[in-house]
mmCIF file as gemmi writes it, N, C-alpha and C atoms, coordinates in Angstrom:
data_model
loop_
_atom_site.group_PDB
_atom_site.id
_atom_site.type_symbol
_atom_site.label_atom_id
_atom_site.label_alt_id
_atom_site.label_comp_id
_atom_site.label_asym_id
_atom_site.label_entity_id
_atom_site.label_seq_id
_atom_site.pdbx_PDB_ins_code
_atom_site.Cartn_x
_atom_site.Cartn_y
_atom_site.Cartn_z
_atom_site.occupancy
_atom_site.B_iso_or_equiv
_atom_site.pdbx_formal_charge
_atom_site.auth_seq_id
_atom_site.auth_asym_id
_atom_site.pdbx_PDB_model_num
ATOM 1 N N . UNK Axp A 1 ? 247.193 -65.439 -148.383 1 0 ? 1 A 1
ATOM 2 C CA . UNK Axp A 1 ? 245.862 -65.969 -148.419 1 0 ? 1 A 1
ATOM 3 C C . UNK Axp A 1 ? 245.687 -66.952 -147.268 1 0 ? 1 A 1
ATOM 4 N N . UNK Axp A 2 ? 244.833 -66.814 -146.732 1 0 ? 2 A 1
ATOM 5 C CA . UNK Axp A 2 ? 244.302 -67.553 -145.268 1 0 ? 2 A 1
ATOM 6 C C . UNK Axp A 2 ? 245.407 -67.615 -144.533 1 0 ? 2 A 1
ATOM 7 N N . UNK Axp A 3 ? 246.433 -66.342 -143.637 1 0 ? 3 A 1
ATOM 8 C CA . UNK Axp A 3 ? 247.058 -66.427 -142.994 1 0 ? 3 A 1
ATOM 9 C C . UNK Axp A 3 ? 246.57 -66.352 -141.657 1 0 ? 3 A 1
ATOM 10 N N . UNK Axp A 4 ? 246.762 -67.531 -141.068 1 0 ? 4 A 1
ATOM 11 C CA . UNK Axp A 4 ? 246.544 -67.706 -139.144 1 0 ? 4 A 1
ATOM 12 C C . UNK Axp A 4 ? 244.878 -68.159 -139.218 1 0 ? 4 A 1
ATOM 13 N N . UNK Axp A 5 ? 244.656 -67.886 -140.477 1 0 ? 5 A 1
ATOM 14 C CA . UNK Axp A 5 ? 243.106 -68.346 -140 1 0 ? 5 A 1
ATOM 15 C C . UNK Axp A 5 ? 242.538 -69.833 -140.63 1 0 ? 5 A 1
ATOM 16 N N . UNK Axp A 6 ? 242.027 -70.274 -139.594 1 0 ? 6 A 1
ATOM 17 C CA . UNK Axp A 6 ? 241.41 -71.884 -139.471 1 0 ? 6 A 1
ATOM 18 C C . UNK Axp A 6 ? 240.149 -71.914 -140.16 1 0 ? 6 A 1
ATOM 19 N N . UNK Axp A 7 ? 239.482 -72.826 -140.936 1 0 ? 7 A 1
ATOM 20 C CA . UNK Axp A 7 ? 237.937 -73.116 -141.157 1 0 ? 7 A 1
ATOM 21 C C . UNK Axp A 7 ? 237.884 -73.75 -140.066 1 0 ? 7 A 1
ATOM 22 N N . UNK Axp A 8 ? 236.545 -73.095 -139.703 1 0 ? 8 A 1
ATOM 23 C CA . UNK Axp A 8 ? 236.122 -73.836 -138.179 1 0 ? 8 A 1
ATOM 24 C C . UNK Axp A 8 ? 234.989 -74.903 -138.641 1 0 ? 8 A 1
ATOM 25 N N . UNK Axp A 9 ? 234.887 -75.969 -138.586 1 0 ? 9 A 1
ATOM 26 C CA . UNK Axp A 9 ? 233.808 -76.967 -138.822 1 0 ? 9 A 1
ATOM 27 C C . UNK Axp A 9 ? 232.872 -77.263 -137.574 1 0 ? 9 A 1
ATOM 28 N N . UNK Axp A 10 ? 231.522 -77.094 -137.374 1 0 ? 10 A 1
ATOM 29 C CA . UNK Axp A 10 ? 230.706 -77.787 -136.433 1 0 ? 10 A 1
ATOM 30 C C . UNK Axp A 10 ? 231.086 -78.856 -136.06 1 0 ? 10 A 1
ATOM 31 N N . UNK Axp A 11 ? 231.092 -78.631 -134.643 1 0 ? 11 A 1
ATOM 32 C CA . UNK Axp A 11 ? 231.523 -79.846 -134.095 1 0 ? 11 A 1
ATOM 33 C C . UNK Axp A 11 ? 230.405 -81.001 -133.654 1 0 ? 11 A 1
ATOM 34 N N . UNK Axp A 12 ? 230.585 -82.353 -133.751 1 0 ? 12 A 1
ATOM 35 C CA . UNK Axp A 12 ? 229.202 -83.604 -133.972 1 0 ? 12 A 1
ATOM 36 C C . UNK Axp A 12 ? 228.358 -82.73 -133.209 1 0 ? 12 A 1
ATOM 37 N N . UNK Axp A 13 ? 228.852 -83.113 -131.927 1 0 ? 13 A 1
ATOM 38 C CA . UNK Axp A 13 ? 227.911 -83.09 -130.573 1 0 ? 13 A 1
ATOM 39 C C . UNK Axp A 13 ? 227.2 -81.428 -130.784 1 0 ? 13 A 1
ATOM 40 N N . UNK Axp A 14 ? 227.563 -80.62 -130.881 1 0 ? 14 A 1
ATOM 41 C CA . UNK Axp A 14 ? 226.528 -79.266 -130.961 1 0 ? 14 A 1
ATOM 42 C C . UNK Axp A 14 ? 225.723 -79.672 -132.11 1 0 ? 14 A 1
ATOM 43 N N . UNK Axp A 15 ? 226.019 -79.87 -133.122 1 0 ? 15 A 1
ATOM 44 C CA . UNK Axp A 15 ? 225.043 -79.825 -134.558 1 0 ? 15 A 1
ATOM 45 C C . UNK Axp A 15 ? 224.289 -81.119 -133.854 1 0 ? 15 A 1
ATOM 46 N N . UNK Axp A 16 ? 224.277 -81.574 -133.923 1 0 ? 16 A 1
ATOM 47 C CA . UNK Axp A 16 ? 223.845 -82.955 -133.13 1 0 ? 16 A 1
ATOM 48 C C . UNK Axp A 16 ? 222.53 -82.561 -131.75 1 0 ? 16 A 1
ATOM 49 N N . UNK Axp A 17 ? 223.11 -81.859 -131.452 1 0 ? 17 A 1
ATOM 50 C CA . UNK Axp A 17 ? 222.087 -81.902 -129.998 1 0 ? 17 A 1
ATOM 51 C C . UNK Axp A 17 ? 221.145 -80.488 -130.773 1 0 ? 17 A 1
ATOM 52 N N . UNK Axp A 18 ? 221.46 -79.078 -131.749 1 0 ? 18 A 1
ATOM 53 C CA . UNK Axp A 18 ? 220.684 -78.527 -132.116 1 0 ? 18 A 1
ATOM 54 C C . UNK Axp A 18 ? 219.635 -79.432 -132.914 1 0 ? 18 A 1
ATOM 55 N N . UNK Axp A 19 ? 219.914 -80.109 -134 1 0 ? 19 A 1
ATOM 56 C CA . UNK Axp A 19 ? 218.852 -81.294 -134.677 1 0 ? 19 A 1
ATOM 57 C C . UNK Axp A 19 ? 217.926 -81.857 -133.587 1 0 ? 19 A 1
ATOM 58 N N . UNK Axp A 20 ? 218.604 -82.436 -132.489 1 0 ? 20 A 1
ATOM 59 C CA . UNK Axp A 20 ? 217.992 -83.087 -131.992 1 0 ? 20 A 1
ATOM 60 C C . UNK Axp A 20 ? 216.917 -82.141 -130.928 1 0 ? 20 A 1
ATOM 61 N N . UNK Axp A 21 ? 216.926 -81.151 -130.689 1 0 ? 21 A 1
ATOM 62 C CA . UNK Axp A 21 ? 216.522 -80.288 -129.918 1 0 ? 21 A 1
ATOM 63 C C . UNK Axp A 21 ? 215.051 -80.076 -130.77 1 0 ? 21 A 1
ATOM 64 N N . UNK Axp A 22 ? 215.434 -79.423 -132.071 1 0 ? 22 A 1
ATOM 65 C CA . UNK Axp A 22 ? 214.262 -78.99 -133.118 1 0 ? 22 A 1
ATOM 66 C C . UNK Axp A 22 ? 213.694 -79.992 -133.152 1 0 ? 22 A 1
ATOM 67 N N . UNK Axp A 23 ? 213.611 -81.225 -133.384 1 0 ? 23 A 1
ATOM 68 C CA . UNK Axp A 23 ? 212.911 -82.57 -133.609 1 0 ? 23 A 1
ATOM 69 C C . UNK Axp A 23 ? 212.615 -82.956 -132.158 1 0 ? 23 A 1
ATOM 70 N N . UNK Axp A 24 ? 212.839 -82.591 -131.02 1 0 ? 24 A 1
ATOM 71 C CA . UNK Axp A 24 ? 212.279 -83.072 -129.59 1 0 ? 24 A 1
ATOM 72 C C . UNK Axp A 24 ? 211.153 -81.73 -129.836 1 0 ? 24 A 1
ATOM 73 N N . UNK Axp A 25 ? 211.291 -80.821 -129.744 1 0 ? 25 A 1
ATOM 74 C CA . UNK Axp A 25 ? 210.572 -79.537 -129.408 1 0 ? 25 A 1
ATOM 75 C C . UNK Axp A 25 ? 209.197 -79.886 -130.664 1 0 ? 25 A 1
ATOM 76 N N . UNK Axp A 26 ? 209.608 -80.526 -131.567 1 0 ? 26 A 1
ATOM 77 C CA . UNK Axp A 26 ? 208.344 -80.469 -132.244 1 0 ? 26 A 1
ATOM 78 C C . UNK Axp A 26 ? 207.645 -81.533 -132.118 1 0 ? 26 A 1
ATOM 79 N N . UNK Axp A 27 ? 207.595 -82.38 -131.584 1 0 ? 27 A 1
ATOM 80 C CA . UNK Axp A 27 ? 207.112 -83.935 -131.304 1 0 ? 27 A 1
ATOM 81 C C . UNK Axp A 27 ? 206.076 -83.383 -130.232 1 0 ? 27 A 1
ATOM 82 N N . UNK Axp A 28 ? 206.768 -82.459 -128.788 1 0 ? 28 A 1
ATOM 83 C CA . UNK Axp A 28 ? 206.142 -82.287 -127.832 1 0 ? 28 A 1
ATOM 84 C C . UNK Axp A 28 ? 204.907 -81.341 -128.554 1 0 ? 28 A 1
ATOM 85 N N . UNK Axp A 29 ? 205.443 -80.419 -129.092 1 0 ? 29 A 1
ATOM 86 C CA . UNK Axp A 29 ? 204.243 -79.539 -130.033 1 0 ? 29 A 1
ATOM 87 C C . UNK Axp A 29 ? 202.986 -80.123 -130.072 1 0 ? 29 A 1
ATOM 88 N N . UNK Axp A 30 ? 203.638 -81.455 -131.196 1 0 ? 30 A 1
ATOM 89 C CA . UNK Axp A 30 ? 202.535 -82.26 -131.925 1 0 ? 30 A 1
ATOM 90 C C . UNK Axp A 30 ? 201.912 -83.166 -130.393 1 0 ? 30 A 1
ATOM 91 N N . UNK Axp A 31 ? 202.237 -83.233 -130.116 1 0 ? 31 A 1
ATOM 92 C CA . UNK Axp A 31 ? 201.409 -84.066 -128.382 1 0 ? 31 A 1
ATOM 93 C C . UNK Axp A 31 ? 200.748 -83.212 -128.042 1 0 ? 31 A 1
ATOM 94 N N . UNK Axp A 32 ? 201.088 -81.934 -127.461 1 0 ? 32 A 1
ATOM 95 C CA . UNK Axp A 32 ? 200.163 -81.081 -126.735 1 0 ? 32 A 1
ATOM 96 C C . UNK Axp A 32 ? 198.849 -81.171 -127.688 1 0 ? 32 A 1
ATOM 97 N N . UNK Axp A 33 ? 199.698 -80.746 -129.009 1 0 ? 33 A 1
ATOM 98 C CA . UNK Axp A 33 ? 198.203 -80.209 -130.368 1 0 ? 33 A 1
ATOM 99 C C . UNK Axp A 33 ? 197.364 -80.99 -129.999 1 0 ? 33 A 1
ATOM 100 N N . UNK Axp A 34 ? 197.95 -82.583 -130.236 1 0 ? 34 A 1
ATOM 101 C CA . UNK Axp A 34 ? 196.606 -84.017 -129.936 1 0 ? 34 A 1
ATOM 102 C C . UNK Axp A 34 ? 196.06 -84.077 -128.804 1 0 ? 34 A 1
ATOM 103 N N . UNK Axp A 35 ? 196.644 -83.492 -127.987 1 0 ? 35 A 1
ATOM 104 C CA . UNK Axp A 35 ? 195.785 -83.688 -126.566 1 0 ? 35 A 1
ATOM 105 C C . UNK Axp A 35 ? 195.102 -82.476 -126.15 1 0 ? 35 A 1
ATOM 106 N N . UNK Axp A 36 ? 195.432 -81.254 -126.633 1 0 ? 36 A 1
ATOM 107 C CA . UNK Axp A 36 ? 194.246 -80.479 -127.167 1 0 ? 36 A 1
ATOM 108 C C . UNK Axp A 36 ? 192.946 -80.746 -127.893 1 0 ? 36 A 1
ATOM 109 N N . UNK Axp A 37 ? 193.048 -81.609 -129.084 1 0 ? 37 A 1
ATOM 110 C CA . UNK Axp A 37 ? 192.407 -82.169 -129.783 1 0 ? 37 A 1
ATOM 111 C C . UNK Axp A 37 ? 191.672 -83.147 -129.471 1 0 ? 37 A 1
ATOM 112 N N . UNK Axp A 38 ? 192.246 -84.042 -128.422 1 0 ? 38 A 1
ATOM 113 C CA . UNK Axp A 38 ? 191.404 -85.089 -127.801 1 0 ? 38 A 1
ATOM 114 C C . UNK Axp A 38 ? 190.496 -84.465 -126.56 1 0 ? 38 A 1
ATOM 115 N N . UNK Axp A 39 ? 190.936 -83.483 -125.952 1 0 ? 39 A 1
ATOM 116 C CA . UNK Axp A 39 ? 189.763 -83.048 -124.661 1 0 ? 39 A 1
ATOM 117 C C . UNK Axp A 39 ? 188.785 -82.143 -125.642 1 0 ? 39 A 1
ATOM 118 N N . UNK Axp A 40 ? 189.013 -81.243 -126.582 1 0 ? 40 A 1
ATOM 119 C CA . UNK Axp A 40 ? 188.067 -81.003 -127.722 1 0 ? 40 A 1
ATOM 120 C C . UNK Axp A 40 ? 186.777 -81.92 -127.985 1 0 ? 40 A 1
ATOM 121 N N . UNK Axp A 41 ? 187.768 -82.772 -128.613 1 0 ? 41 A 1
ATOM 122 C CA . UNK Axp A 41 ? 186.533 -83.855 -129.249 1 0 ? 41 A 1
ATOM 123 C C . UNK Axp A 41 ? 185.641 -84.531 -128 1 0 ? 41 A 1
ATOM 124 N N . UNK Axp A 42 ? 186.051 -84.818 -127.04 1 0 ? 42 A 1
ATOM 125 C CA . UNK Axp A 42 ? 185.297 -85.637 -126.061 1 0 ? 42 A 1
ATOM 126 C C . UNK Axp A 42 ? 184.791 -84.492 -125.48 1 0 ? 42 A 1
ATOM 127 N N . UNK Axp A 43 ? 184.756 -83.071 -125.309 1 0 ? 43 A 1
ATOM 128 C CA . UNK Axp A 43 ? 184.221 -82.532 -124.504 1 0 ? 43 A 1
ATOM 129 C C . UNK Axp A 43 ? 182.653 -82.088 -125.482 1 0 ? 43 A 1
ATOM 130 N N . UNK Axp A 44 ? 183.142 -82.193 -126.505 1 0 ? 44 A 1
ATOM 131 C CA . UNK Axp A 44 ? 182.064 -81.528 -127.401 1 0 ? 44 A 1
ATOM 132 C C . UNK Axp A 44 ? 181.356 -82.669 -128.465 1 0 ? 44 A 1
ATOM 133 N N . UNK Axp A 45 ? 181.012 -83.986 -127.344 1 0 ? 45 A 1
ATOM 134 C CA . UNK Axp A 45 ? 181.018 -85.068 -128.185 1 0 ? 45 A 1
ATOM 135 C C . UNK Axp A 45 ? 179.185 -85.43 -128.502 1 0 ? 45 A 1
ATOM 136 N N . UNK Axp A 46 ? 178.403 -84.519 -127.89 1 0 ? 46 A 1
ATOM 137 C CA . UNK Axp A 46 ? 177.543 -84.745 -128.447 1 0 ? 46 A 1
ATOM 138 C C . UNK Axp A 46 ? 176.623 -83.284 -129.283 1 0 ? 46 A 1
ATOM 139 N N . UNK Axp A 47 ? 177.623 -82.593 -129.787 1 0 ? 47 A 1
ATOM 140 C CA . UNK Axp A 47 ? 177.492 -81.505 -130.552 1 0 ? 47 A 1
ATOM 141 C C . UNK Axp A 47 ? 177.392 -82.016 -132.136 1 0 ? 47 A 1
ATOM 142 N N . UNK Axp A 48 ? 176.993 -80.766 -132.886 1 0 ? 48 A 1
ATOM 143 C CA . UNK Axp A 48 ? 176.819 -81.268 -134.502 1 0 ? 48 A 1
ATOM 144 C C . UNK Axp A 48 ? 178.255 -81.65 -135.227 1 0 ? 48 A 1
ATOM 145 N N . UNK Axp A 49 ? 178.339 -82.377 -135.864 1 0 ? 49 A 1
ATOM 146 C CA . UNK Axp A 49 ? 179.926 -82.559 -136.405 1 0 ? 49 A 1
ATOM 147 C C . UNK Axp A 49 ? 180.836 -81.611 -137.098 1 0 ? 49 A 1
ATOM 148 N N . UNK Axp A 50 ? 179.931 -80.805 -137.457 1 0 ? 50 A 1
ATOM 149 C CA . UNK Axp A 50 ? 180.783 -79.398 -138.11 1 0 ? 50 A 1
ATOM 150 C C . UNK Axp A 50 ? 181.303 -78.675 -136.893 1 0 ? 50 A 1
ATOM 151 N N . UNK Axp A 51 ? 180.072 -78.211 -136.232 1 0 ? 51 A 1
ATOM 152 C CA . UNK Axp A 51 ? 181.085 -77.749 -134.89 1 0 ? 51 A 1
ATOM 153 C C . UNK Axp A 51 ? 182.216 -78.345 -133.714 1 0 ? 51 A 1
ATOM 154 N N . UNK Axp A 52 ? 181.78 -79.797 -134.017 1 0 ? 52 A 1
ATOM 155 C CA . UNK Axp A 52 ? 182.878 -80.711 -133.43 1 0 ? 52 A 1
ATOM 156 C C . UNK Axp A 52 ? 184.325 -80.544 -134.397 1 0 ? 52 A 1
ATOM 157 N N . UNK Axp A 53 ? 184.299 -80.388 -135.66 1 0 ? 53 A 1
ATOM 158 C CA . UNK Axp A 53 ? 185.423 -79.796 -136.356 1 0 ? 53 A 1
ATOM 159 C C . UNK Axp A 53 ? 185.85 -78.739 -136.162 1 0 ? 53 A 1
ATOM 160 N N . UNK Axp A 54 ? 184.98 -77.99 -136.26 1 0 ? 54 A 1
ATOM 161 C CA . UNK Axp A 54 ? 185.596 -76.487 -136.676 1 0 ? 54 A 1
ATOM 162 C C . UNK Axp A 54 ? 186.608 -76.003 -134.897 1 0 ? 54 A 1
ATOM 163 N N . UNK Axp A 55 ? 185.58 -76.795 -133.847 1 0 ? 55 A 1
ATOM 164 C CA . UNK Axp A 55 ? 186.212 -76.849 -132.757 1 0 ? 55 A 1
ATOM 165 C C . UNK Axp A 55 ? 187.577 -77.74 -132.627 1 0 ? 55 A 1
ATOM 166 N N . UNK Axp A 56 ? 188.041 -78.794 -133.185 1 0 ? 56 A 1
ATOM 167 C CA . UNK Axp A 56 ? 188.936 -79.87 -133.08 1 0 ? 56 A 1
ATOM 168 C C . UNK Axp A 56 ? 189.938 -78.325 -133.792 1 0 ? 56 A 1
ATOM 169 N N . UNK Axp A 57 ? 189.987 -77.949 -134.801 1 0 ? 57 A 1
ATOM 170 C CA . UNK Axp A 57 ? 190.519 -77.642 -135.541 1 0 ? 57 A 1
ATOM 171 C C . UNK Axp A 57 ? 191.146 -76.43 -134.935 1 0 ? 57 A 1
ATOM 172 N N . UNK Axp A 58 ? 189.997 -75.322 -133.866 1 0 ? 58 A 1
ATOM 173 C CA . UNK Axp A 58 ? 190.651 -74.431 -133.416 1 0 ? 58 A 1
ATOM 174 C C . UNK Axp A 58 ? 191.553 -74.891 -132.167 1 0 ? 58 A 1
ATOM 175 N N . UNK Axp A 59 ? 191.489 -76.063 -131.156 1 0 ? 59 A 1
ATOM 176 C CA . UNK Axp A 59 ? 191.922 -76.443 -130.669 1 0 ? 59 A 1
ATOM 177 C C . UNK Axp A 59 ? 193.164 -76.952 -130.918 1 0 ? 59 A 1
ATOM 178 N N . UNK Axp A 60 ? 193.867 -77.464 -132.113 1 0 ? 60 A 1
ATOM 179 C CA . UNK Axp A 60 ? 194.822 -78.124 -132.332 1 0 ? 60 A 1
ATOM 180 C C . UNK Axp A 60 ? 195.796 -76.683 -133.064 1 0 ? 60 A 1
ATOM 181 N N . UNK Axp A 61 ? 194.804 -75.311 -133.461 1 0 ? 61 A 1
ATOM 182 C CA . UNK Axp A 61 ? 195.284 -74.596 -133.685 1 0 ? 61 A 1
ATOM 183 C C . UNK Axp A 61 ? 196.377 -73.395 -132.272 1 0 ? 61 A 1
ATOM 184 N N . UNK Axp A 62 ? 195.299 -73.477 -131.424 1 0 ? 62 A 1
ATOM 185 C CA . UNK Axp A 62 ? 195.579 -72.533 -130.499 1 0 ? 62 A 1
ATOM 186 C C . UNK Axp A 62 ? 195.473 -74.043 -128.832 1 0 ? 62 A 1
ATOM 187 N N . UNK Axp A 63 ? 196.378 -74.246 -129.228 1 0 ? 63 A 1
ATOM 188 C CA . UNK Axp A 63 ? 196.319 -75.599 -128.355 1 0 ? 63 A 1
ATOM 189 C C . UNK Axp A 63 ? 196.602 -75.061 -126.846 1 0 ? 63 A 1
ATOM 190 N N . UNK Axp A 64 ? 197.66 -74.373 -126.734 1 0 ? 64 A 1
ATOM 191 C CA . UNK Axp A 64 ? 198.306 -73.507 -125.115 1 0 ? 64 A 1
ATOM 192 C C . UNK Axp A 64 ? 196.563 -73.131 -124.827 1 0 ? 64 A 1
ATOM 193 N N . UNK Axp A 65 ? 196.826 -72.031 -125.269 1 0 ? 65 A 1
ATOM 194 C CA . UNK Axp A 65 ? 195.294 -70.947 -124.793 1 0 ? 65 A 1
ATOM 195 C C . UNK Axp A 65 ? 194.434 -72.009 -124.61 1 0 ? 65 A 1
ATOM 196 N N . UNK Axp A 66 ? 194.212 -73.232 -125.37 1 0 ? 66 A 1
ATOM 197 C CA . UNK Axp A 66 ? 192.856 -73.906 -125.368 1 0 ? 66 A 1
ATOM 198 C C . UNK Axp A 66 ? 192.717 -74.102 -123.878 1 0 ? 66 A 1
ATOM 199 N N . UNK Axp A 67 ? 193.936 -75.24 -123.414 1 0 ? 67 A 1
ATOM 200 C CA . UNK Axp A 67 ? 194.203 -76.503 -123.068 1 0 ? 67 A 1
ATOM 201 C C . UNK Axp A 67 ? 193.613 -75.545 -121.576 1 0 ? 67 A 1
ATOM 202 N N . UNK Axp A 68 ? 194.776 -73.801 -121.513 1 0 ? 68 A 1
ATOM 203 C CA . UNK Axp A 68 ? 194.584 -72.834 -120.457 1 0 ? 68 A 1
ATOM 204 C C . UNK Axp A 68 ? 193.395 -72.927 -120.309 1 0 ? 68 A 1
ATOM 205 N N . UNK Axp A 69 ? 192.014 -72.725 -121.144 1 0 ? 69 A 1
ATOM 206 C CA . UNK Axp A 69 ? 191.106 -71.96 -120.784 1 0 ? 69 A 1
ATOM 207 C C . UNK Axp A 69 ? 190.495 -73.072 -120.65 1 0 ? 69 A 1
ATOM 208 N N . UNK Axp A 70 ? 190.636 -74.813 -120.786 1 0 ? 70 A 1
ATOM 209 C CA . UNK Axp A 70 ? 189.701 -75.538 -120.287 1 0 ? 70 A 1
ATOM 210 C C . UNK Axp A 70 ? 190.178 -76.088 -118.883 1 0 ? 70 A 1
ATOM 211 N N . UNK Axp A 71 ? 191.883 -75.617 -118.559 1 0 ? 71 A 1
ATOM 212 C CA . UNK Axp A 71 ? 191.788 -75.817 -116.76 1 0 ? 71 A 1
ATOM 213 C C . UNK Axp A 71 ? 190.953 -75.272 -116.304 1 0 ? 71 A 1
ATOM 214 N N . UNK Axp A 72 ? 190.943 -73.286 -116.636 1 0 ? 72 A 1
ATOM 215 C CA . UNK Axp A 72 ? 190.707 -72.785 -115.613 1 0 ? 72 A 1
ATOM 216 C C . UNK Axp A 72 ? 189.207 -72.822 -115.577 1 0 ? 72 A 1
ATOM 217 N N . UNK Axp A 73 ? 188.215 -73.667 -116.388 1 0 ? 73 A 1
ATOM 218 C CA . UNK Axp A 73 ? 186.975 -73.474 -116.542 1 0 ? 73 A 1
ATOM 219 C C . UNK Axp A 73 ? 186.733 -74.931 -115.598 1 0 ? 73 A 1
ATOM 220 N N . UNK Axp A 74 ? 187.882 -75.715 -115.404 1 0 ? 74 A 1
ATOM 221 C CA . UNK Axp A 74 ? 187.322 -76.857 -114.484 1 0 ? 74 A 1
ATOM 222 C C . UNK Axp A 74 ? 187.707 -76.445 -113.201 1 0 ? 74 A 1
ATOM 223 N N . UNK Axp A 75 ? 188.84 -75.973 -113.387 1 0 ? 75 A 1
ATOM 224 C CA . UNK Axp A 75 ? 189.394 -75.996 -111.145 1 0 ? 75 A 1
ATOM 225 C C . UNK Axp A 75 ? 189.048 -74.422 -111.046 1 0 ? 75 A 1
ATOM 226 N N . UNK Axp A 76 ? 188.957 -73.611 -111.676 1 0 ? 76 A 1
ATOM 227 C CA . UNK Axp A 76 ? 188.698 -72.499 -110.975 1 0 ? 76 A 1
ATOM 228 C C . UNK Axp A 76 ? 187.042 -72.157 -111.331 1 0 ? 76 A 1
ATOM 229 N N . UNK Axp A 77 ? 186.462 -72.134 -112.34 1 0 ? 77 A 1
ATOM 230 C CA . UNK Axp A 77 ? 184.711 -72.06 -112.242 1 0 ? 77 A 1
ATOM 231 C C . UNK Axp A 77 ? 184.168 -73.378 -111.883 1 0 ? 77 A 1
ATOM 232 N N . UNK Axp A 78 ? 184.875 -74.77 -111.536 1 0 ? 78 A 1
ATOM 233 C CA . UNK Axp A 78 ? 183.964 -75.911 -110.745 1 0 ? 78 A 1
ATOM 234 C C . UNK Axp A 78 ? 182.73 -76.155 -112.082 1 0 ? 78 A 1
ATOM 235 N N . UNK Axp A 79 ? 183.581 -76.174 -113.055 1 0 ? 79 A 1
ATOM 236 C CA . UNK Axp A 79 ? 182.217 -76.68 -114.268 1 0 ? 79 A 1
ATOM 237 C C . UNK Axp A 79 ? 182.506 -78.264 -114.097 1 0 ? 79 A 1
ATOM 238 N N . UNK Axp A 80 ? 181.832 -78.918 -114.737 1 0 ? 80 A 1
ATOM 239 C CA . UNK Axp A 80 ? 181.675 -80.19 -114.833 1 0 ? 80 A 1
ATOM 240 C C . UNK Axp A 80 ? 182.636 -80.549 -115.66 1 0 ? 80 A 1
ATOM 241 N N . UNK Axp A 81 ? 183.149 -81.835 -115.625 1 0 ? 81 A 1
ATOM 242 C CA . UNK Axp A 81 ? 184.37 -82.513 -116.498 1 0 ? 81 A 1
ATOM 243 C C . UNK Axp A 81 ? 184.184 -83.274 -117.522 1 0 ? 81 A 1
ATOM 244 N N . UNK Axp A 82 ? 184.933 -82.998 -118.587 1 0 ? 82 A 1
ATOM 245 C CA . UNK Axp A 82 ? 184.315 -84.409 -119.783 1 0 ? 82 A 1
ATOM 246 C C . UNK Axp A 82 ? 184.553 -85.961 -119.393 1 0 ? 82 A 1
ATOM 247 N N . UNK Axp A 83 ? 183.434 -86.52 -119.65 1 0 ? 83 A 1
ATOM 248 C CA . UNK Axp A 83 ? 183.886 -87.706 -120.068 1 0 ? 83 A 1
ATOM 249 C C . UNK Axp A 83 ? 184.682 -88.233 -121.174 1 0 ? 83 A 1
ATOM 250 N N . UNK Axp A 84 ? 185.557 -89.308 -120.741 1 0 ? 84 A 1
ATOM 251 C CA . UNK Axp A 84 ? 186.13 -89.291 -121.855 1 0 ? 84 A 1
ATOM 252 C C . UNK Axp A 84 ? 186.077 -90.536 -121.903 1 0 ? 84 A 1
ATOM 253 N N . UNK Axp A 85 ? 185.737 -91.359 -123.23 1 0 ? 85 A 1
ATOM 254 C CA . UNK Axp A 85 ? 185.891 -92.711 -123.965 1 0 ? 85 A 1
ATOM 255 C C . UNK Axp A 85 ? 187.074 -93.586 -123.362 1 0 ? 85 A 1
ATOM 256 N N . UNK Axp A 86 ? 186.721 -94.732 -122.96 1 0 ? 86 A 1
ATOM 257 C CA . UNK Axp A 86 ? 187.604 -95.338 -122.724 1 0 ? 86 A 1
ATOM 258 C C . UNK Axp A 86 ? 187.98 -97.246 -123.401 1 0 ? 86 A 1
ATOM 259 N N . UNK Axp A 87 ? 188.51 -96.708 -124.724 1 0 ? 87 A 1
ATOM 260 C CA . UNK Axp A 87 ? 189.419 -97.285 -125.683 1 0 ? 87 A 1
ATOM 261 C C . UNK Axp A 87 ? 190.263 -98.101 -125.353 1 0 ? 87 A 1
ATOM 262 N N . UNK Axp A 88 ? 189.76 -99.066 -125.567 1 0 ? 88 A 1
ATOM 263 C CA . UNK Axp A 88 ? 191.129 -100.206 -125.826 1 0 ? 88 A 1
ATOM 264 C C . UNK Axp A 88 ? 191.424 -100.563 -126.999 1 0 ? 88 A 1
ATOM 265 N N . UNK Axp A 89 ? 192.414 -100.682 -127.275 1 0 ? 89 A 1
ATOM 266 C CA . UNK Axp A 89 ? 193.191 -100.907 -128.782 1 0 ? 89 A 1
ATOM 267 C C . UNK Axp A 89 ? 193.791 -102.58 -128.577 1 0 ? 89 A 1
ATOM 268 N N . UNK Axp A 90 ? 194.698 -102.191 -127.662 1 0 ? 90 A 1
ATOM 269 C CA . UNK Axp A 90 ? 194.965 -103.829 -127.902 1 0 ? 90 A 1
ATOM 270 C C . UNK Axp A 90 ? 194.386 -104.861 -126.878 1 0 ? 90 A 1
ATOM 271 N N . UNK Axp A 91 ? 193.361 -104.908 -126.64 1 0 ? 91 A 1
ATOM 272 C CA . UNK Axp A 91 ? 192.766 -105.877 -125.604 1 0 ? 91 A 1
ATOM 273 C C . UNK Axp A 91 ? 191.325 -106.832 -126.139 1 0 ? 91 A 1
């Protein structure tokens, strides 16, 4: 019974850097989502509030494609740019 053969245990540093990988990769996720979500909301800021949702919402859903299709609607069709609010929190 268990001749020549070892239990191999994960070693720190791999289990360690996979955790830490899944928890970096989803943080950046959640950033893009919000900053999808924030050129959303300011671009569509004087629209009705349902459609300012239902838009926030597809935006934070399909955040890549969004974020894509509101470059290429500024540098490549030369549309106009949102304004965006400028917030101070701690001042």
């Amino acid at each position: 019974m268990g001749e020549g053969k070892k239990e191999e245990r994960p070693k720190f540093v791999s289990s360690y850097l996979k955790t830490f990988s899944k928890y970096f990769l989803s943080m950046v996720v959640l950033i893009v989502n919000l900053l999808a979500v924030s050129i959303a909301l300011n671009c569509n800021k004087d629209r009705n509030m349902i459609v300012r949702a239902f838009i926030a919402v597809f935006a934070f859903v399909f955040s890549l494609p969004y974020l894509f299709i509101h470059f290429v609607r500024i540098v490549i069709f030369n549309k106009e740019r949102c304004t965006f609010d400028n917030v101070t929190f701690f001042g």
